[in-house]
N, C-alpha and C positions, 0 to 999 in steps of 0.2 A: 884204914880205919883200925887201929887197936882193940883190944879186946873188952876194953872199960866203956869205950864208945860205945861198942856194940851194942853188949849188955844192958846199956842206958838207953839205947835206941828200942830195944826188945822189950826195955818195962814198960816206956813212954807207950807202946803199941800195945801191948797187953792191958794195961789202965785204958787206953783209950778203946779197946775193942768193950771192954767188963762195964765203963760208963754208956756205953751204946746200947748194949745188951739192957744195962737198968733200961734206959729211956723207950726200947723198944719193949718190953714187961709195962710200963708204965700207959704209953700210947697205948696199945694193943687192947690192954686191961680198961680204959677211959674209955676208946673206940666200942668197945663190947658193952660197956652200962648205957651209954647214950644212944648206941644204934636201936633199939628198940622203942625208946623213946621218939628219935627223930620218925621213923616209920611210922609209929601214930601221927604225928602231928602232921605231916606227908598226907597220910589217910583222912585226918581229920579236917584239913584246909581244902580237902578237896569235894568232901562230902556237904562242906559247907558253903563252897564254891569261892573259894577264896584265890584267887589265881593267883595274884598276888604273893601273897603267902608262901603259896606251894614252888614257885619260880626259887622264891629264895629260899625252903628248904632243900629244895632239891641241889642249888648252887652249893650249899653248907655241907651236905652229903658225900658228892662230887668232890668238893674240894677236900673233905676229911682222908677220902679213899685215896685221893692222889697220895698225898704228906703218908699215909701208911704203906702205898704200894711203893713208895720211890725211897721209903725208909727215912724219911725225913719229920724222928720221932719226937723231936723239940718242936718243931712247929704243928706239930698235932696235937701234941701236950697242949701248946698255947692256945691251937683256936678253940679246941674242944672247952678248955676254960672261958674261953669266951663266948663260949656257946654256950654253957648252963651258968 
C-alpha cells in the first residue's frame, strides 16, 4: 500500500469514527429527554392498570437501551423519533 492510500485510508476512518461520535452526542442526548418521559408513562399505565400499555412501553425502553448499549446510534435516533 503506498503512502497516498494510506493517508486516504486514515481520513476515510477519522471522518467515519468524528460521524459516529455526532450520532452518539445525538442518540445519547434523545435517549436522556425521553427517558423521563417514558418512565412516567411506565408509572402511569400502570397505576391506571393498563397492561397493555405498559407490555409495550416497557418493550420501547428495552429496545431503546439495546440500540445505545450495542452503539447502534442511527437506529436509536430513528426509534426515539418514532417514539415521540
Amino acid at each position: 500500500m503506498n503512502e497516498e492510500s494510506y493517508q486516504r485510508e486514515m481520513d476515510d476512518q477519522a471522518q467515519f469514527e468524528a460521524e459516529q461520535e455526532a450520532l452518539r452526542e445525538i442518540a445519547c442526548a434523545k435517549y436522556e429527554d425521553y427517558k423521563p418521559l417514558l418512565d412516567e408513562m411506565i408509572k402511569h399505565s400502570l397505576d391506571i392498570g393498563q397492561i397493555d400499555m405498559y407490555d409495550l412501553l416497557i418493550d420501547s425502553k428495552e429496545k431503546l437501551e439495546k440500540f445505545i448499549s450495542e452503539s447502534e446510534w442511527r437506529e436509536a435516533i430513528e426509534f426515539t423519533d418514532k417514539l415521540m
